[in-house]
C-alpha positions, 0 to 999 in steps of 0.5 A, spaced: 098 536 799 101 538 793 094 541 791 094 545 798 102 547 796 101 551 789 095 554 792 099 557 797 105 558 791 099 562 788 096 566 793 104 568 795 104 571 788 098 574 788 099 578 795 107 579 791 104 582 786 098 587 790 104 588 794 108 592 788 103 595 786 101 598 792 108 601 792 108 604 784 101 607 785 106 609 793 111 612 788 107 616 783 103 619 788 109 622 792 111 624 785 105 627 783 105 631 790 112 633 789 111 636 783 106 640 786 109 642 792 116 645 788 109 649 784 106 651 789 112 653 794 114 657 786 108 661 787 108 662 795 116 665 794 113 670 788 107 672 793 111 673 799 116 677 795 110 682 792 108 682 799 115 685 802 115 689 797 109 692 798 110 693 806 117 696 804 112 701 799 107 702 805 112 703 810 116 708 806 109 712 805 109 712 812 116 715 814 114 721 809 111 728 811 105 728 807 106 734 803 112 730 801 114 728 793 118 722 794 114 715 791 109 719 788 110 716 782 116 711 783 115 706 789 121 704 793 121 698 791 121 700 784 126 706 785 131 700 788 131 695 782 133 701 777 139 704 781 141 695 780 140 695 772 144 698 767 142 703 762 138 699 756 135 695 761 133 700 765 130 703 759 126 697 759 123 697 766 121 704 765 118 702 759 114 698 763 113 702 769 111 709 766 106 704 760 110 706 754 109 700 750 110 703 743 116 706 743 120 702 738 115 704 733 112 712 736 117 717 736 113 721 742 114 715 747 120 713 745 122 722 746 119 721 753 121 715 755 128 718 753 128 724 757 125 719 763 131 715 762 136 720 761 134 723 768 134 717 772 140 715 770 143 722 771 140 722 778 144 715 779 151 717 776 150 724 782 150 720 787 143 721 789 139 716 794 133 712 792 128 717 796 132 722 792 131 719 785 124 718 786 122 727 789 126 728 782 123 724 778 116 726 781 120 733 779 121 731 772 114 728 770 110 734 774 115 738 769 113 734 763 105 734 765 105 741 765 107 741 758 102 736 756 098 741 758 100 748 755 103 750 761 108 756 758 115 756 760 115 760 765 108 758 768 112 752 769 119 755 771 114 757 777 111 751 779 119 748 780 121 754 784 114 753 788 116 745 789 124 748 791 121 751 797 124 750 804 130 745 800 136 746 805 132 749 812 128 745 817 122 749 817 115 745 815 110 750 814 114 753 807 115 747 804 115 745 796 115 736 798 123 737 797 126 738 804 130 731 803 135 735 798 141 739 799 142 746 797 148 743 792 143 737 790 137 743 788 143 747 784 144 741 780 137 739 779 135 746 776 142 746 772 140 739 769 132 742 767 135 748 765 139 745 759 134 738 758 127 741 759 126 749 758 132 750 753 128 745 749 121 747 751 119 748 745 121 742 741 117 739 748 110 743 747 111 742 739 112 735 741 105 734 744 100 739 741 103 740 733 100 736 727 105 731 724 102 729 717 103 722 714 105 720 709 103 713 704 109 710 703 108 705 695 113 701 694 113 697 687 117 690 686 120 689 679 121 682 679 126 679 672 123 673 669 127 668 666 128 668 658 123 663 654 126 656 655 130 655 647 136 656 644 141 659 646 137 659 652 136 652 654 131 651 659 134 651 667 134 644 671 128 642 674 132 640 681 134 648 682 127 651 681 122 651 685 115 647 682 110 653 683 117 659 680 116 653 674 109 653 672 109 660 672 115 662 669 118 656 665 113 652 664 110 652 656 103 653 656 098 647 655 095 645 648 088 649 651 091 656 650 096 654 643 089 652 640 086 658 641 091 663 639 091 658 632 084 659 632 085 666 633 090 667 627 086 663 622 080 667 623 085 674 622 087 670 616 081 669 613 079 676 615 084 679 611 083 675 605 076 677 605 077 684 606 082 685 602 082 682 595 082 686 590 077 681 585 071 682 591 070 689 588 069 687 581 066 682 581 059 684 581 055 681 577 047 684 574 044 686 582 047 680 585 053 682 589 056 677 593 057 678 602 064 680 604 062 675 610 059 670 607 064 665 609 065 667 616 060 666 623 058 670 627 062 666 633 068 668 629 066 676 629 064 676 635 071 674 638 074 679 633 070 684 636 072 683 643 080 682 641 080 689 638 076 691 643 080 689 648 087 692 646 084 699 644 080 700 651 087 696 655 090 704 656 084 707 659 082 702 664 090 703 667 090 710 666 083 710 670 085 705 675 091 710 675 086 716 677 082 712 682 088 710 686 091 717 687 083 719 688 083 713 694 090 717 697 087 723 697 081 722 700 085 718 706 089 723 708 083 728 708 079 722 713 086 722 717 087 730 718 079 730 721 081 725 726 087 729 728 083 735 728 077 731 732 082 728 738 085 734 739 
């Protein structure tokens, strides 16, 4: 009996145990489960908005006549997240809109991006609605295009009056795309290009078709190192600098080096000696005369000649290093004005 009771104790574990695995594996996969779902629902919320707002584009689209310049280029999505933004962040989107990535660095994005922006914001402040924004901004980038394509100031001032038709009457036969505006509205649009794009159309057409030239731009680093580490400048603590700034700059040279530079003396010193003692020029003797480097190697020699060699050719090959930088510039900037002239 008792052998039949711890059996049964035994199984009674067991079956606890199996239990409450079942329940953790139970747990981890509701969680696992869970997780996805909040991932998915994410996606599903953004897929349904982008749903929406294109069905709000489409059905925009739909409502207008077709010769009608509203949403041509901003849709009516987009024209309604602008007017909710302030200026640098609507900056920002039109950036994005428009595909003007560089205009922190190029400066013919950053002065269109600049007229869009001034634009939008402007139609904003006069009260305009999100179909009107988006026919003046329609507006103002045909107008801009225009210049891009070396329209003349007034071959553009006639396309505006040709979109300004049948503002203000209900006539559909003569009509530019702009019949939702009023009169006071279509006064204030050609004010506002009058005193932004064509009083500054030259600037504008300089600004796409003129040649700017580059420039490149040198600059030198003078570095100050540290005074030879002896009196009475004692050399600086090991703790306040740096490892590699110490065996640069601080550090004594090792003993490899001091010994050739005392190679180097020795060998000038005997040099000197040999070449000039008086005694050596009397001192001949019948047809036998003594060699002046009897007592010097040729390895000796050899290294006399490549020091002096060096510290007399050291100024000419800066100075052709020099010549050859100036040349390299030159040539550089001749590549880049016939790219300039290819692309244009």
């Amino acid at each position: 009996m008792s052998a039949r009771k711890m059996g049964d104790r035994r199984a009674n574990r067991r079956m606890s145990m199996a239990s409450l695995g079942k329940v953790d594996t139970n747990v981890k996969r509701q969680n696992r489960r869970g997780s996805v779902a909040s991932t998915s629902s994410d996606e599903l919320n953004k897929l349904v908005s982008l749903q929406r707002k294109s069905t709000k584009d489409d059905e925009a689209r739909a409502m207008e006549k077709e010769q009608s310049l509203a949403w041509k280029i901003l849709t009516n999505s987009q024209v309604h997240t602008l007017m909710g933004l302030e200026v640098e962040e609507v900056e920002k989107s039109l950036s994005e809109m428009l595909t003007v990535p560089s205009y922190t660095t190029d400066l013919k994005e950053a002065t269109l991006l600049d007229y869009y922006t001034s634009a939008f914001w402007w139609a904003k402040e006069e009260g305009f609605d999100a179909q009107q924004i988006s026919g003046f901004f329609t507006v103002v980038s045909t107008l801009m295009a225009n210049v891009k394509d070396n329209m003349t100031a007034a071959e553009n001032l006639a396309e505006l009056r040709k979109m300004m038709v049948g503002v203000g009457t209900n006539v559909d036969e003569a009509n530019g795309g702009l019949d939702f505006l009023t009169l006071k509205q279509a006064k204030l649009i050609s004010s506002f290009l009058e005193t932004t794009l064509f009083q500054h159309y030259s600037l504008y057409h300089f600004l796409h078709h003129g040649e700017r030239e580059e420039q490149i731009v040198c600059t030198d680093l003078c570095v100050e190192t540290l005074p030879p580490a002896a009196m009475p400048y004692p050399a600086p603590l090991d703790e306040g600098v740096d490892e590699a700034a110490y065996l640069k700059h601080i550090a004594p040279p090792p003993q490899e080096m001091k010994e050739e530079e005392v190679g180097d003396e020795k060998i000038d010193e005997k040099v000197v000696e040999i070449a000039g003692d008086p005694q050596n020029d009397k001192e001949v003797e019948g047809d036998e005369t003594k060699d002046v480097l009897a007592g010097v190697t040729v390895e000796e020699v050899q290294t006399v000649f490549d020091k002096v060699a060096k510290e007399m050719f050291a100024g000419l090959q800066d100075e052709i290093a020099l010549k050859l930088k100036e040349r390299e510039a030159d040539i550089i900037t001749r590549i880049n004005r016939i790219h300039r002239i290819a692309e244009t």
